[in-house]
PDB file of N, CA, C and O in Angstrom:
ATOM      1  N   UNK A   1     -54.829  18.471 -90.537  1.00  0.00           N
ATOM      2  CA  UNK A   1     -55.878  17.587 -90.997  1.00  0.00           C
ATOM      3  C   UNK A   1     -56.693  18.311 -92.061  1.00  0.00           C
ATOM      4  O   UNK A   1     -57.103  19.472 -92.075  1.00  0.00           O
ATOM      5  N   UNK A   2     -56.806  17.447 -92.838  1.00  0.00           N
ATOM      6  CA  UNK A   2     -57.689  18.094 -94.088  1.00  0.00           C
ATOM      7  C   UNK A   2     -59.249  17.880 -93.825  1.00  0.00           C
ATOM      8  O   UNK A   2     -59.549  16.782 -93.358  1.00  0.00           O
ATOM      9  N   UNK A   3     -60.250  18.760 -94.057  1.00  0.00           N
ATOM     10  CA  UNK A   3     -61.529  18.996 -94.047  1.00  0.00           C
ATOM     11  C   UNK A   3     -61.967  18.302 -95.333  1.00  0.00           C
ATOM     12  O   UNK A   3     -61.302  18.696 -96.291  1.00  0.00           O
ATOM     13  N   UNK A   4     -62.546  17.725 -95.528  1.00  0.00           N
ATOM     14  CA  UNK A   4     -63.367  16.752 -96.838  1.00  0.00           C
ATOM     15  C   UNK A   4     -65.118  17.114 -96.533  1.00  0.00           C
ATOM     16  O   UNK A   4     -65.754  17.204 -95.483  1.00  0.00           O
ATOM     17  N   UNK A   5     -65.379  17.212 -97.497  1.00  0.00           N
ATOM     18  CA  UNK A   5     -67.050  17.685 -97.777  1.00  0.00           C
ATOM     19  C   UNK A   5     -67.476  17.088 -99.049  1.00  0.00           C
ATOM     20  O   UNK A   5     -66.904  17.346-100.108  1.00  0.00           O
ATOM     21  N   UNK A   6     -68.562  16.224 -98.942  1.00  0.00           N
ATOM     22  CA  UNK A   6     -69.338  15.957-100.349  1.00  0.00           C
ATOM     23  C   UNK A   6     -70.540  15.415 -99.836  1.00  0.00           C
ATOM     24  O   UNK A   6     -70.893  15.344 -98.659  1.00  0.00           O
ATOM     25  N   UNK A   7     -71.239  14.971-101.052  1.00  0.00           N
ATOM     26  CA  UNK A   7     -72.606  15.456-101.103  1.00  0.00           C
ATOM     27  C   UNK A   7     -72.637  13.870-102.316  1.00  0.00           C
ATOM     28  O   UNK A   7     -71.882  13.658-103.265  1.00  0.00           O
ATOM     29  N   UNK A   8     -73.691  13.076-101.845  1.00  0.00           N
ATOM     30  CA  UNK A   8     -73.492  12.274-102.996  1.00  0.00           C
ATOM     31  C   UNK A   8     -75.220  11.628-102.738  1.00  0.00           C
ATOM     32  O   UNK A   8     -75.898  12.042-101.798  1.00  0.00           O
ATOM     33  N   UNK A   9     -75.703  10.661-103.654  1.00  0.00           N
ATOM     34  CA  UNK A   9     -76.986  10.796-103.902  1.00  0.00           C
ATOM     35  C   UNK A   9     -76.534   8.747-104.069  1.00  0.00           C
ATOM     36  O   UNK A   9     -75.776   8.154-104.836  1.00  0.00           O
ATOM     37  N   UNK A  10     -77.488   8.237-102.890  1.00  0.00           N
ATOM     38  CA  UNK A  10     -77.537   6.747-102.851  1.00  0.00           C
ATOM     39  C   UNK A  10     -78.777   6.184-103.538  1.00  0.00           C
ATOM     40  O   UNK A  10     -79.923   6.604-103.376  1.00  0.00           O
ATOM     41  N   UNK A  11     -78.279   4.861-104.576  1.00  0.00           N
ATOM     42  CA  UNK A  11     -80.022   4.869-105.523  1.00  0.00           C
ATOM     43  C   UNK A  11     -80.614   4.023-104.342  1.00  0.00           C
ATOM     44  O   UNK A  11     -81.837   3.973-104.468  1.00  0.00           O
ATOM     45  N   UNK A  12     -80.218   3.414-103.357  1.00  0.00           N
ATOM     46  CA  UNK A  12     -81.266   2.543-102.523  1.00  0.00           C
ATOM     47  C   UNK A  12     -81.658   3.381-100.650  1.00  0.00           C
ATOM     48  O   UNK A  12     -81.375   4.454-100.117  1.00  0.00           O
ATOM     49  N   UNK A  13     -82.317   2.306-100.294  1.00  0.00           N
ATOM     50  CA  UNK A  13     -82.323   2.827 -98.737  1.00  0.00           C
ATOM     51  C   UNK A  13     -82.316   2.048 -98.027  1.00  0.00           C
ATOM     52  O   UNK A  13     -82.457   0.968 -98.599  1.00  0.00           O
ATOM     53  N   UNK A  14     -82.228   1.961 -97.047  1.00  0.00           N
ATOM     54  CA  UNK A  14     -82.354   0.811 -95.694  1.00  0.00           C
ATOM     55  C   UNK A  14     -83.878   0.323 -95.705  1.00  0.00           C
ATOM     56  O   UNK A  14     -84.949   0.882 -95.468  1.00  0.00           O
ATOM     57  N   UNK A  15     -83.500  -0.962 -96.084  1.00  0.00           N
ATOM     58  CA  UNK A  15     -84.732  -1.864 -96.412  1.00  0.00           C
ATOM     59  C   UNK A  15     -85.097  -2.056 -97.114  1.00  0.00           C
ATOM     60  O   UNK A  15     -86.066  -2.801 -97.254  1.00  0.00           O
ATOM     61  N   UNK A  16     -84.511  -1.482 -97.928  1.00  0.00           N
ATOM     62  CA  UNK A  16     -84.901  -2.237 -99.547  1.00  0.00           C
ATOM     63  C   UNK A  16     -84.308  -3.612 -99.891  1.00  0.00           C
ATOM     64  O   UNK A  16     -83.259  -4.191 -99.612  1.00  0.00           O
ATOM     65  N   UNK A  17     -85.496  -3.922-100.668  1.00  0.00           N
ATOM     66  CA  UNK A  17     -85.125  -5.715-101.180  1.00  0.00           C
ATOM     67  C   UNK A  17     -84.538  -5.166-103.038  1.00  0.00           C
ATOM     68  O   UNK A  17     -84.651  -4.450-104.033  1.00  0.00           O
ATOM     69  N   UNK A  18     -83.913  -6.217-102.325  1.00  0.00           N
ATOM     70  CA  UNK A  18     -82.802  -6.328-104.154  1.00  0.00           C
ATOM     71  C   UNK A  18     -82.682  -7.696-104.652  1.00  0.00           C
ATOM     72  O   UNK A  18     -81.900  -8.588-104.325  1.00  0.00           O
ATOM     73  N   UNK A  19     -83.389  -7.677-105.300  1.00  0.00           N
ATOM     74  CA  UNK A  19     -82.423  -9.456-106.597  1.00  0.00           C
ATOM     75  C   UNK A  19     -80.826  -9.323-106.616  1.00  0.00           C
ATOM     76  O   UNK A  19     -80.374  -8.651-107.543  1.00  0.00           O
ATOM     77  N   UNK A  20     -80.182  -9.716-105.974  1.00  0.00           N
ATOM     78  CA  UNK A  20     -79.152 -10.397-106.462  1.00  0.00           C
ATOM     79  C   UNK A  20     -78.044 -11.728-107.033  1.00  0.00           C
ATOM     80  O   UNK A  20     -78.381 -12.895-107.226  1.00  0.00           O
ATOM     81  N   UNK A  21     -77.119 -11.331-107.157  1.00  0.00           N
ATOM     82  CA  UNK A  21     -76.659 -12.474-108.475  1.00  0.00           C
ATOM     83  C   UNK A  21     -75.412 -12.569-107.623  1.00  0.00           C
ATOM     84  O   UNK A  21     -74.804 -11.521-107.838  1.00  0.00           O
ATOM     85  N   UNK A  22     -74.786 -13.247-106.832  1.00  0.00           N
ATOM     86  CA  UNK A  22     -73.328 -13.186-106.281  1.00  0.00           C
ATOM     87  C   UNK A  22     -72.363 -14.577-107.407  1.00  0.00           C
ATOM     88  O   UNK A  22     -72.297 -15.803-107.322  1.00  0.00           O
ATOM     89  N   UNK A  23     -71.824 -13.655-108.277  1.00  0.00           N
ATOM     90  CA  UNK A  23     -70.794 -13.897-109.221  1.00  0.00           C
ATOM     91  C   UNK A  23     -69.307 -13.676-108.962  1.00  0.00           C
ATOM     92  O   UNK A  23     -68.755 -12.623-108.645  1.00  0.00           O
ATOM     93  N   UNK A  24     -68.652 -15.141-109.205  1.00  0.00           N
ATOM     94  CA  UNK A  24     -67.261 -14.677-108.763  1.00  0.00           C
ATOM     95  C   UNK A  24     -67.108 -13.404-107.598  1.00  0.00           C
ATOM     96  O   UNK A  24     -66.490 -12.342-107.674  1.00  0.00           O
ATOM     97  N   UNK A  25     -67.762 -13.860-106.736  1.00  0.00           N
ATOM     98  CA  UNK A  25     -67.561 -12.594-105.656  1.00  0.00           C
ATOM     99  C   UNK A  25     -68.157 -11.227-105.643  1.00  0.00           C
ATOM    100  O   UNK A  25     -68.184 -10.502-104.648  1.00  0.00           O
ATOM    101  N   UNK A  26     -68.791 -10.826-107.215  1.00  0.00           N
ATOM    102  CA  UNK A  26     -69.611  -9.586-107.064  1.00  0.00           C
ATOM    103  C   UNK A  26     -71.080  -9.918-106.886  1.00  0.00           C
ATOM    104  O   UNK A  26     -71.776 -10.752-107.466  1.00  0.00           O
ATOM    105  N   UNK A  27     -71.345  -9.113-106.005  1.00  0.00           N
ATOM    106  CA  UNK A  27     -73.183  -8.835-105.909  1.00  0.00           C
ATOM    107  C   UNK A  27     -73.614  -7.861-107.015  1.00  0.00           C
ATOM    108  O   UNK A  27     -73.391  -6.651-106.986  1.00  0.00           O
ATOM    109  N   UNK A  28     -74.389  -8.655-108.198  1.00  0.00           N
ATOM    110  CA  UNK A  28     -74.716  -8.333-109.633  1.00  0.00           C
ATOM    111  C   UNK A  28     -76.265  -7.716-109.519  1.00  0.00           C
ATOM    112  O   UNK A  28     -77.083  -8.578-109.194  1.00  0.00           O
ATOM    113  N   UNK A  29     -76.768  -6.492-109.710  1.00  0.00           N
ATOM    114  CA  UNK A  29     -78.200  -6.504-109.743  1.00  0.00           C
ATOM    115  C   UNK A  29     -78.631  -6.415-110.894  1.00  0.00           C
ATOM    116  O   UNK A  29     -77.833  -5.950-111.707  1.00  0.00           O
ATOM    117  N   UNK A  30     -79.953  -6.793-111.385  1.00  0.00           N
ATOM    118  CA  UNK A  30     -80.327  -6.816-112.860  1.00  0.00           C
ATOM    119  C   UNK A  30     -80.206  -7.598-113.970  1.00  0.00           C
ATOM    120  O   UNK A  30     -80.695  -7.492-115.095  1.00  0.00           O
ATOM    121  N   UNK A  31     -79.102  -8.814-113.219  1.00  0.00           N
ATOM    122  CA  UNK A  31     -78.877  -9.854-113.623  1.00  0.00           C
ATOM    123  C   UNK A  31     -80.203 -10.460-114.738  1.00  0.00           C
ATOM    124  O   UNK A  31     -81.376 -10.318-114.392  1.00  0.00           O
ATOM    125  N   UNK A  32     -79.898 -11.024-115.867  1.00  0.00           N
ATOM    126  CA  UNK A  32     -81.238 -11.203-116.646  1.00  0.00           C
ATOM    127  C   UNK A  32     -81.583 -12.792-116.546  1.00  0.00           C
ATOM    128  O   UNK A  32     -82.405 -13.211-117.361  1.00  0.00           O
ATOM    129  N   UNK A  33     -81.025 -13.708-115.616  1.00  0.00           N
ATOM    130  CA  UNK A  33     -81.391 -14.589-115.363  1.00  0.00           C
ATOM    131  C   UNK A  33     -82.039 -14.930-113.877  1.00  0.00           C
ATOM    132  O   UNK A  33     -81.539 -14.393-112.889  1.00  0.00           O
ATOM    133  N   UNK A  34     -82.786 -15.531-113.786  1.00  0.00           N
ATOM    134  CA  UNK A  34     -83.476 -15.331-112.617  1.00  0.00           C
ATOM    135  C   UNK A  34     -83.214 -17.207-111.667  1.00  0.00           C
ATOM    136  O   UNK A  34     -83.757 -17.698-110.677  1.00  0.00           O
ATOM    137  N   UNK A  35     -82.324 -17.633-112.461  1.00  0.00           N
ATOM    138  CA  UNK A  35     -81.519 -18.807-111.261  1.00  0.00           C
ATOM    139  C   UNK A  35     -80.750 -17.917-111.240  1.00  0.00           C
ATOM    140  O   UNK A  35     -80.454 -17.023-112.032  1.00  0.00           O
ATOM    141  N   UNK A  36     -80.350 -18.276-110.035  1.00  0.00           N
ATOM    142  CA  UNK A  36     -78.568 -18.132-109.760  1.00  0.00           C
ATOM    143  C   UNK A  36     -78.993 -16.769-108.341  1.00  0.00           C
ATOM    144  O   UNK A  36     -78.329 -16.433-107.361  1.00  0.00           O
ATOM    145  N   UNK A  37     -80.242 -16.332-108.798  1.00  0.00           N
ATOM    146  CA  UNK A  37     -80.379 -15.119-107.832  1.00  0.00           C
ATOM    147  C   UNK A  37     -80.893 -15.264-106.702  1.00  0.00           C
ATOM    148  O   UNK A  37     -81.403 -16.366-106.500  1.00  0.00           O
ATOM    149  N   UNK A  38     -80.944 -14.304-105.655  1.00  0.00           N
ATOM    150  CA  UNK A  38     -82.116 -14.124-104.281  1.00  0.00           C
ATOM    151  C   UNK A  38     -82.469 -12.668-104.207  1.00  0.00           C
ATOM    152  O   UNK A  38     -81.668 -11.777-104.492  1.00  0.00           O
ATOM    153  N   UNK A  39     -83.474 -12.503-103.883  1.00  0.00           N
ATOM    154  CA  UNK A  39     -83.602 -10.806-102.566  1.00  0.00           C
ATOM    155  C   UNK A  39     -82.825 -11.111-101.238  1.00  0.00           C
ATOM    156  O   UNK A  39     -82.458 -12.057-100.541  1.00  0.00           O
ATOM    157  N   UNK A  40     -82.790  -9.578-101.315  1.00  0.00           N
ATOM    158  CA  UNK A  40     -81.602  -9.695-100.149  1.00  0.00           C
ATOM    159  C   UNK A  40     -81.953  -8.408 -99.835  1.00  0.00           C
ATOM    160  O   UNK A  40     -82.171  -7.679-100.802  1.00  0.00           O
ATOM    161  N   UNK A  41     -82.105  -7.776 -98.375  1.00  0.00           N
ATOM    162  CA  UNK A  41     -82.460  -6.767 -97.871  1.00  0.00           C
ATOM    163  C   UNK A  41     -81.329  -5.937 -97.556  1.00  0.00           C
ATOM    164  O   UNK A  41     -80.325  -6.545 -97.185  1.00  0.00           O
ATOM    165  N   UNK A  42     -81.259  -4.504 -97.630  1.00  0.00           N
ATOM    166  CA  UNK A  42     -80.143  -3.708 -97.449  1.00  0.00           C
ATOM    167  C   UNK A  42     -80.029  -3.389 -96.007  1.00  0.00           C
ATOM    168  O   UNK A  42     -80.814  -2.568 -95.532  1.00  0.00           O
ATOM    169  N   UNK A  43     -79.332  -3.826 -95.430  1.00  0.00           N
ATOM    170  CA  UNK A  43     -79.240  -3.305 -93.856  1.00  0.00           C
ATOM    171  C   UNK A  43     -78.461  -2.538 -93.242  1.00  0.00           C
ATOM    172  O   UNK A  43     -78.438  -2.259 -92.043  1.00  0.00           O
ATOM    173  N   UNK A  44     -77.579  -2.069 -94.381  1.00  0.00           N
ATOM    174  CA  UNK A  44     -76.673  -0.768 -94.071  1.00  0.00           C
ATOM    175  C   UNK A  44     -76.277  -0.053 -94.923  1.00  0.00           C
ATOM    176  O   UNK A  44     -76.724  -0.631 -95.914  1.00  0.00           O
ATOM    177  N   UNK A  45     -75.735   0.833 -95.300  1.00  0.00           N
ATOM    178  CA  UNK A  45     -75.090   1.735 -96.343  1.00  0.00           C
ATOM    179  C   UNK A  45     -74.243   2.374 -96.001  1.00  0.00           C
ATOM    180  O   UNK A  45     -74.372   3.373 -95.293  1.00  0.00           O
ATOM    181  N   UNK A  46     -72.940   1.823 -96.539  1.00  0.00           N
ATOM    182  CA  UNK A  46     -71.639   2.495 -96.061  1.00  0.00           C
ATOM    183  C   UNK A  46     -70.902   3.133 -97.416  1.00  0.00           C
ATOM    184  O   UNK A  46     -70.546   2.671 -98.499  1.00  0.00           O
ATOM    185  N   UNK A  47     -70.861   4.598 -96.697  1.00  0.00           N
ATOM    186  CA  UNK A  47     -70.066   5.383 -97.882  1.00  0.00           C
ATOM    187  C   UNK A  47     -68.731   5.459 -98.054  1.00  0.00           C
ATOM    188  O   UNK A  47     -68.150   5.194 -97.001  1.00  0.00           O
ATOM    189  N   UNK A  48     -68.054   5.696 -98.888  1.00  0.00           N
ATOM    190  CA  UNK A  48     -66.654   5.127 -98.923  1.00  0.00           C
ATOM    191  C   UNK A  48     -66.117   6.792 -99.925  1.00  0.00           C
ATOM    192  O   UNK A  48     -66.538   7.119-101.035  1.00  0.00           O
ATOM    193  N   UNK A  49     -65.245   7.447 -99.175  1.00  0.00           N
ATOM    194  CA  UNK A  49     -65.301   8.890-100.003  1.00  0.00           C
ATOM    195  C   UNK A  49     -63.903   8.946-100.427  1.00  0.00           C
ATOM    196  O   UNK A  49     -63.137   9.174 -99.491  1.00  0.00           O
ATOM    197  N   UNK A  50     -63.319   8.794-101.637  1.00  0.00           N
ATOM    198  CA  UNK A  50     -62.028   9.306-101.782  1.00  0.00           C
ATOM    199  C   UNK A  50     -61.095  11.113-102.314  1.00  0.00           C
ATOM    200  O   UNK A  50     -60.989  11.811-103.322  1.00  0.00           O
ATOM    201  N   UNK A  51     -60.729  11.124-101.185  1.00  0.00           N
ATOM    202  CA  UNK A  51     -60.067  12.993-101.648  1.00  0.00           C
ATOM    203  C   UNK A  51     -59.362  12.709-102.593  1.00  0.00           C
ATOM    204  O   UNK A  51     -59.428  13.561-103.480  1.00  0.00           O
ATOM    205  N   UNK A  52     -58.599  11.746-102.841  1.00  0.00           N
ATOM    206  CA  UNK A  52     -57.308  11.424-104.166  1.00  0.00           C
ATOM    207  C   UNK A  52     -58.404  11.523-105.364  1.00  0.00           C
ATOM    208  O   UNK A  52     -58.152  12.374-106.218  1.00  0.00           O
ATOM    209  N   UNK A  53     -59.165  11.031-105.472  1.00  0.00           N
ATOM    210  CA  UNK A  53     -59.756  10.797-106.933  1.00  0.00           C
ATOM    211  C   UNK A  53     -60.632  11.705-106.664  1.00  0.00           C
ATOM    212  O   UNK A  53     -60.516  12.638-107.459  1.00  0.00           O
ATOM    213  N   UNK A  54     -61.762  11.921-105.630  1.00  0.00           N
ATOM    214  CA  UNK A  54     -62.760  12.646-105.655  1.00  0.00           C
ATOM    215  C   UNK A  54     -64.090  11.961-105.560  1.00  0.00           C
ATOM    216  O   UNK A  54     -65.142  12.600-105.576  1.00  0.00           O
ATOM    217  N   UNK A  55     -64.053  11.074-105.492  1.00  0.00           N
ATOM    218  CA  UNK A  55     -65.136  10.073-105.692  1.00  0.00           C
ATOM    219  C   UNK A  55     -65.773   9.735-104.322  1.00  0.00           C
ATOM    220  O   UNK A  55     -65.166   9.978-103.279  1.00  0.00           O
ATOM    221  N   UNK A  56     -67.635   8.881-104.344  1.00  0.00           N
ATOM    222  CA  UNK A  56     -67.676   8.597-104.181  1.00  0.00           C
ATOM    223  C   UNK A  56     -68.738   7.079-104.111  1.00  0.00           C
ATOM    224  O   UNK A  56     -69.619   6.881-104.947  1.00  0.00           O
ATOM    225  N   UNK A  57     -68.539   6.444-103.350  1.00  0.00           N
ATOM    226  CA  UNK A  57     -69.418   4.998-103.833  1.00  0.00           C
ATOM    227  C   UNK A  57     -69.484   4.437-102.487  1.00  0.00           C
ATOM    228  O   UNK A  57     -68.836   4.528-101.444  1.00  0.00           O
ATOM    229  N   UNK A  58     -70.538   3.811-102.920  1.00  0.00           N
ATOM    230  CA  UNK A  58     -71.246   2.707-101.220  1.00  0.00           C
ATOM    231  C   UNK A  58     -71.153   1.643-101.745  1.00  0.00           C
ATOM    232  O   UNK A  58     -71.210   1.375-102.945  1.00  0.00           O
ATOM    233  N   UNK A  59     -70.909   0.559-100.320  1.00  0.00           N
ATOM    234  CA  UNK A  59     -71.249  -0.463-100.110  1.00  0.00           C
ATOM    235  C   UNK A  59     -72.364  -1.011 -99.528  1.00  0.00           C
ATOM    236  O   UNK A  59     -72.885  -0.098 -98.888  1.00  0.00           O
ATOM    237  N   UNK A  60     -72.851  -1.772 -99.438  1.00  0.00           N
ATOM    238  CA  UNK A  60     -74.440  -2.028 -99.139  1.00  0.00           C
ATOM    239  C   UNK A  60     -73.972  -3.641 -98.484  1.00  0.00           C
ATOM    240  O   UNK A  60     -73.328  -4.506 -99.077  1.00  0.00           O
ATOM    241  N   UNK A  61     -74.696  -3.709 -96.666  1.00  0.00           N
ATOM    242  CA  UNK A  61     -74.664  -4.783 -95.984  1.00  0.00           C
ATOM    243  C   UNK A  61     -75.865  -5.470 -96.509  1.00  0.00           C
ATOM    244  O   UNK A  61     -76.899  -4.803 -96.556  1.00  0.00           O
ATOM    245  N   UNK A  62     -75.887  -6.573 -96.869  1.00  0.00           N
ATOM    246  CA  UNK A  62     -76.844  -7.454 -97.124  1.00  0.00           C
ATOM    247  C   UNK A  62     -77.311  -8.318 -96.117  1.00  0.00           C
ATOM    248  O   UNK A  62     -76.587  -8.914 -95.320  1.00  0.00           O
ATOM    249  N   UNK A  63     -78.515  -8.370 -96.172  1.00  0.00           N
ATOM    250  CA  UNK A  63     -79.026  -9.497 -95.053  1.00  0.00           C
ATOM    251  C   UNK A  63     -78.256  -9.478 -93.693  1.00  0.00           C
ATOM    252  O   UNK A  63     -78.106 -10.323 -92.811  1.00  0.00           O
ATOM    253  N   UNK A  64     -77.866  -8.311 -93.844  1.00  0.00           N
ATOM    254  CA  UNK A  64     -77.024  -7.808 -92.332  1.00  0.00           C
ATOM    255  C   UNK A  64     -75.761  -9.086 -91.707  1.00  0.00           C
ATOM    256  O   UNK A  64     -75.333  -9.165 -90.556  1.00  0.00           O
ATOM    257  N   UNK A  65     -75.384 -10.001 -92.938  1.00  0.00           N
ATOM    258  CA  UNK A  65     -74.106 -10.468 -93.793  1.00  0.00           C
ATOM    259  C   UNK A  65     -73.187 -10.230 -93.893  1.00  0.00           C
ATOM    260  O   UNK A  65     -72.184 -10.157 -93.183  1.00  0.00           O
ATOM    261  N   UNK A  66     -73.674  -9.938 -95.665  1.00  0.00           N
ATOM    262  CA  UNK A  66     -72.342  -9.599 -96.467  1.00  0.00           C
ATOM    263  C   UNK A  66     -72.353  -7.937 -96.826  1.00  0.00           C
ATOM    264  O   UNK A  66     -73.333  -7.198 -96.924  1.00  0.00           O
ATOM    265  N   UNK A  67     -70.792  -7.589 -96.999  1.00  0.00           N
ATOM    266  CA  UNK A  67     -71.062  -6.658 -96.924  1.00  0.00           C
ATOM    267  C   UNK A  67     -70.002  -6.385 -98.664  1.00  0.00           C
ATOM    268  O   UNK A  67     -68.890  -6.795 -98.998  1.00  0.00           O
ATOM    269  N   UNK A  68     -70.924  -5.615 -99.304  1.00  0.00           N
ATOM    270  CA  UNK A  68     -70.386  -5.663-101.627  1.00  0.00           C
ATOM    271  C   UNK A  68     -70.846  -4.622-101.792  1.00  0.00           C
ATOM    272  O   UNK A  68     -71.715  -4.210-101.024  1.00  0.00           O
ATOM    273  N   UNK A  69     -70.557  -4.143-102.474  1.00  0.00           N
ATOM    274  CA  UNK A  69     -70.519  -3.215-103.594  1.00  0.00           C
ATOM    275  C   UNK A  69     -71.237  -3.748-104.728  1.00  0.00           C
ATOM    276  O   UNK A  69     -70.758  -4.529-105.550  1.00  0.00           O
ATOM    277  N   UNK A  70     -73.050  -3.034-104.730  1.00  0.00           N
ATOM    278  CA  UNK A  70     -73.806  -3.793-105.837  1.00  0.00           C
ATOM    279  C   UNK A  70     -73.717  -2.941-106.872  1.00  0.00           C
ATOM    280  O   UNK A  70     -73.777  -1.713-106.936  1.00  0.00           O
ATOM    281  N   UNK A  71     -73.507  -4.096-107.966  1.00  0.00           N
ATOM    282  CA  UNK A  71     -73.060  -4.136-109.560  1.00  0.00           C
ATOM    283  C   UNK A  71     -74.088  -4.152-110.660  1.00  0.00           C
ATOM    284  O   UNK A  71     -74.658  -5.231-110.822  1.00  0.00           O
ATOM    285  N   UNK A  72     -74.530  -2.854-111.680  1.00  0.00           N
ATOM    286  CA  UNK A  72     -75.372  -3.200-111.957  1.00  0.00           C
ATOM    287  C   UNK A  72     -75.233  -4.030-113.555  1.00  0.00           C
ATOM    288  O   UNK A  72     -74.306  -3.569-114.221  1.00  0.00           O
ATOM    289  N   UNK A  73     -75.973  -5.104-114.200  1.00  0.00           N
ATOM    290  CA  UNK A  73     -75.487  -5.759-114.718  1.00  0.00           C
ATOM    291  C   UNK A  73     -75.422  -5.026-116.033  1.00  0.00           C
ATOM    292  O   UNK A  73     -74.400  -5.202-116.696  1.00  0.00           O
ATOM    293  N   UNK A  74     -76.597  -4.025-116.637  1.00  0.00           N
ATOM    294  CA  UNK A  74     -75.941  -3.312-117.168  1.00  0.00           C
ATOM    295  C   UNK A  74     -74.553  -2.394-117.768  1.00  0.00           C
ATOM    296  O   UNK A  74     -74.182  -2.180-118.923  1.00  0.00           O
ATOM    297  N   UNK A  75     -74.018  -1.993-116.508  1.00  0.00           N
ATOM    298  CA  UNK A  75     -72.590  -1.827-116.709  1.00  0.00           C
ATOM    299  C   UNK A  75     -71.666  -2.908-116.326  1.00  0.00           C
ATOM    300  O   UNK A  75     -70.526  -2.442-116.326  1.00  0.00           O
ATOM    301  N   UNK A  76     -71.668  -3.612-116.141  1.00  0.00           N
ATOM    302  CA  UNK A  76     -70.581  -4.859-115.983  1.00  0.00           C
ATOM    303  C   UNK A  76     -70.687  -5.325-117.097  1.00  0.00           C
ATOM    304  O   UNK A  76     -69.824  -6.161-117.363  1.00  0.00           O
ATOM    305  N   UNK A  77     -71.512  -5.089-117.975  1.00  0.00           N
ATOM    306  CA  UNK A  77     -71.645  -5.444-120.075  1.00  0.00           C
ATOM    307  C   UNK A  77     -71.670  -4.246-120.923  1.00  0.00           C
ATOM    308  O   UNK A  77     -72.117  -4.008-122.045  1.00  0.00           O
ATOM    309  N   UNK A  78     -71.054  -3.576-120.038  1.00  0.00           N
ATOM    310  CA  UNK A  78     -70.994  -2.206-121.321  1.00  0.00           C
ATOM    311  C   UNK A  78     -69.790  -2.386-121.953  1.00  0.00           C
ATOM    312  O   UNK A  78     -68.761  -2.437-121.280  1.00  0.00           O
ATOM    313  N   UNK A  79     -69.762  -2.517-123.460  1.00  0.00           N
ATOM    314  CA  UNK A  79     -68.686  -2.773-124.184  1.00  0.00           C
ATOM    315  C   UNK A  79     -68.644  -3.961-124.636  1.00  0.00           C
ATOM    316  O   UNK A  79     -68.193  -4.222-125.751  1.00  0.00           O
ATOM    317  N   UNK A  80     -69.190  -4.978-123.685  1.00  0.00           N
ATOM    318  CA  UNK A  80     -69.034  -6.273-123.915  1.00  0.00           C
ATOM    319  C   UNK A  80     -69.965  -7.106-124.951  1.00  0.00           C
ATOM    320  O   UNK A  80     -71.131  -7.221-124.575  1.00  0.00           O
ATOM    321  N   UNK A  81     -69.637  -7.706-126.196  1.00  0.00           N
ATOM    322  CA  UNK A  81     -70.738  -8.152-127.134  1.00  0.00           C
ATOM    323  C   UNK A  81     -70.624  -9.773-126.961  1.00  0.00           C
ATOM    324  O   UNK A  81     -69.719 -10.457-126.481  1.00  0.00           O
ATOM    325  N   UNK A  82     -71.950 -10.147-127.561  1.00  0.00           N
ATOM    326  CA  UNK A  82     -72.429 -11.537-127.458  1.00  0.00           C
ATOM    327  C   UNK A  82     -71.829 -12.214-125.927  1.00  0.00           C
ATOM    328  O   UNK A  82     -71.177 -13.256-125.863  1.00  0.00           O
ATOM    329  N   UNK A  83     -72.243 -11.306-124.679  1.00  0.00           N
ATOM    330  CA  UNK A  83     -71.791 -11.679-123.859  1.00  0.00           C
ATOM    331  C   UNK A  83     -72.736 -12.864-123.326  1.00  0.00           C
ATOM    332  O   UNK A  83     -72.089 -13.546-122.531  1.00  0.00           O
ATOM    333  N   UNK A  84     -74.140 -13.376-123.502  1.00  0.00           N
ATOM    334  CA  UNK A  84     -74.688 -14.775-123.490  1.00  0.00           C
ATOM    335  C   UNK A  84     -74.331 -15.456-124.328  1.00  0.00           C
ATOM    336  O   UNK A  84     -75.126 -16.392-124.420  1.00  0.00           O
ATOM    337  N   UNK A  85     -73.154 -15.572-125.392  1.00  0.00           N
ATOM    338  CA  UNK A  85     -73.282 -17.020-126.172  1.00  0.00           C
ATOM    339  C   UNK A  85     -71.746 -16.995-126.469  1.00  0.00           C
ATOM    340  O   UNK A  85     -71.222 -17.920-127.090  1.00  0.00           O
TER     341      UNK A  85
END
């Protein structure tokens, strides 16, 4: 069995309220429209660690719900131009 160790730094915490945007299935934060959204409280934080790549990233239970991977809308438009029109 292999030993795995890391160290990774989560931007939220348990109980924090978030605006989100649930788009085609992703939970969007930062979204710049304010229909389409709710707060939604974080009620868990699950880390997800990969040894193949090295990585790692959380998922965040919502409203003790759903459970996504929040997207910030910033990078879901990086690269992307005249993405409102």
């Amino acid at each position: 069995m292999q030993q795995a160790v890391f160290m990774a730094h989560c931007p939220y915490e348990l109980g924090d309220i978030v605006e989100v945007a649930i788009i085609e299935g992703m939970a969007i934060t930062g979204y710049p429209r304010r229909l389409g959204t709710a707060e939604m409280q974080i009620t868990d934080i699950i880390t997800e660690h990969s040894l193949k790549n090295g990585t790692v990233s959380f998922i965040y239970e919502l409203d003790g719900k759903k459970r996504m991977q929040l997207i910030p809308w910033n990078e879901l438009t990086k690269g992307a131009k005249n993405i409102d029109k």
